[in-house]
N, C-alpha and C positions, 0 to 999 in steps of 0.2 A: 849256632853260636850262643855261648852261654851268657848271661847278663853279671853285671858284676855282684849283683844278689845273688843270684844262683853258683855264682863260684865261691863265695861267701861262705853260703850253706854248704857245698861239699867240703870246703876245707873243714871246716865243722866235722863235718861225718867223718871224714877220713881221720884226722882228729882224735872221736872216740875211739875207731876200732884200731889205729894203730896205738896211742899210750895207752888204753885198755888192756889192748893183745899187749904189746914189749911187756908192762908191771907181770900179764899172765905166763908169757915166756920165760922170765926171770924169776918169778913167784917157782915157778913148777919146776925150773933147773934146779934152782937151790934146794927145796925139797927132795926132789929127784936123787941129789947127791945124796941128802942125810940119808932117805931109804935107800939106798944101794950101801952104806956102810953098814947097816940095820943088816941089812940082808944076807948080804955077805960074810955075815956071820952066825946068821939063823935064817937060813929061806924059808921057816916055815912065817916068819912072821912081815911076807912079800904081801898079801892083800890088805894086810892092817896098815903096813907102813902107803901101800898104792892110794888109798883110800885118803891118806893125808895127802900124796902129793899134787893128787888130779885137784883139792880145793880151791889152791891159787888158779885155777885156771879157768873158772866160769866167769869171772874180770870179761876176759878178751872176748866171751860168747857174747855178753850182755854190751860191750863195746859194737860187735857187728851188730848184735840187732838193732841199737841206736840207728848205725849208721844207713842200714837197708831200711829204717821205717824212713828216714832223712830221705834216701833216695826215691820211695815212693813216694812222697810229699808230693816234690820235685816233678815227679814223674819223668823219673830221668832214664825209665827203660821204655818209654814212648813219649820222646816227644818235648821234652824238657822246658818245664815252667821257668817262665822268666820271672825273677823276682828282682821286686827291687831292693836297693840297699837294705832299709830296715827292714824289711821281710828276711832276707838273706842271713842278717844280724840277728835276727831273732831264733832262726832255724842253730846259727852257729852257737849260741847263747846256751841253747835247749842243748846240747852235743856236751856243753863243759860238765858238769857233775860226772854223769859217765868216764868223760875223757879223764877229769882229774884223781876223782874216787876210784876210778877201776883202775887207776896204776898205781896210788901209791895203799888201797887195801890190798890187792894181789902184791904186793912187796912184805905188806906189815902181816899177810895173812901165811904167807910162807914160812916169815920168821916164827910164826906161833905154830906151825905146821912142822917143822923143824924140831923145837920143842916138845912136841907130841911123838914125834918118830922118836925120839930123846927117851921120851915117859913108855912107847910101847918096847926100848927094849928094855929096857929094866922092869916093866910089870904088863904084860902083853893085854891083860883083864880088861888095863886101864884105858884100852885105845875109843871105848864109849866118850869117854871122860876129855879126851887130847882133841877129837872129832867136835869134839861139843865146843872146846874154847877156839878151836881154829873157824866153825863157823857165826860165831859171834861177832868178828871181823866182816863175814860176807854179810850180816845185816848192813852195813854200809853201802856197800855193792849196790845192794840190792834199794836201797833206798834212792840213793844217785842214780839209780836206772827207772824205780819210779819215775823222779823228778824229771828227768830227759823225757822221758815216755808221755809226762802230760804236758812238757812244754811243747812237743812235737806236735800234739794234738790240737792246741790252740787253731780254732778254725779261723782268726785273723788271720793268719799267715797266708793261707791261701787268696787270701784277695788283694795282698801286698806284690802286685804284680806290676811291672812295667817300669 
């Protein structure tokens, strides 16, 4: 039986990796579409345009790894820590940056992935240059996954038990 800190914290987890993954899901459709019109009219320029559309999509990786360091905390594939509220809250706390930042960069990093598919079919040269401003977006990502990654680690958590 899970404690109500410890459903706390999943909801947390689950959390990240679902709006993480939907912004990555959504990120990588809309993409997805512009290179297939790209493509569709030049397949040769299929890995340049692929290469933009898989960036929206590392959001929803870095959403699951939140959520599985969340469940190891936990120890929720033996055995399952009871946490109390604020422990709970704290774990679910640590889940937000991820959860928030990985959906709406995988949104806004599409949009500029989009724009790059845009740029590689009119000058295919330029797809360095399209790849470069769509991952400037994922510095964000990537930061909010920091931030989760060391609030998880906060070693209070684990003694917020009962």
């Amino acid at each position: 039986m899970f404690s109500t800190g410890t459903a706390i914290a999943i909801i947390g987890a689950v959390l990240a990796a679902a709006l993480a993954g939907s912004g990555s899901a959504i990120g990588v459709g809309v993409a997805g579409k512009a290179a297939a019109g790209v493509t569709s009219e030049d397949p040769d320029k299929f890995s340049k345009c692929l290469v933009l559309q898989l960036l929206p999509g590392t959001q929803g990786i870095y959403g699951l790894l939140v959520a599985f360091l969340v469940f190891v905390k936990i120890e929720l594939f033996s055995g399952v820590q009871a946490l109390s509220i604020s422990g709970g809250l704290a774990l679910f706390g640590a889940c937000l940056p991820m959860a928030i930042v990985g959906f709406l960069s995988a949104l806004y990093q599409s949009k500029v992935a989009c724009s790059g598919v845009a740029l590689v079919a009119k000058r295919p040269e330029e797809s360095g240059k399209a790849i470069i401003l769509a991952v400037m977006v994922e510095t964000y990502a990537v930061l909010a996954l920091l931030v989760s990654l060391l609030a998880i680690m906060i070693p209070d958590v684990q003694t917020m038990v009962g």
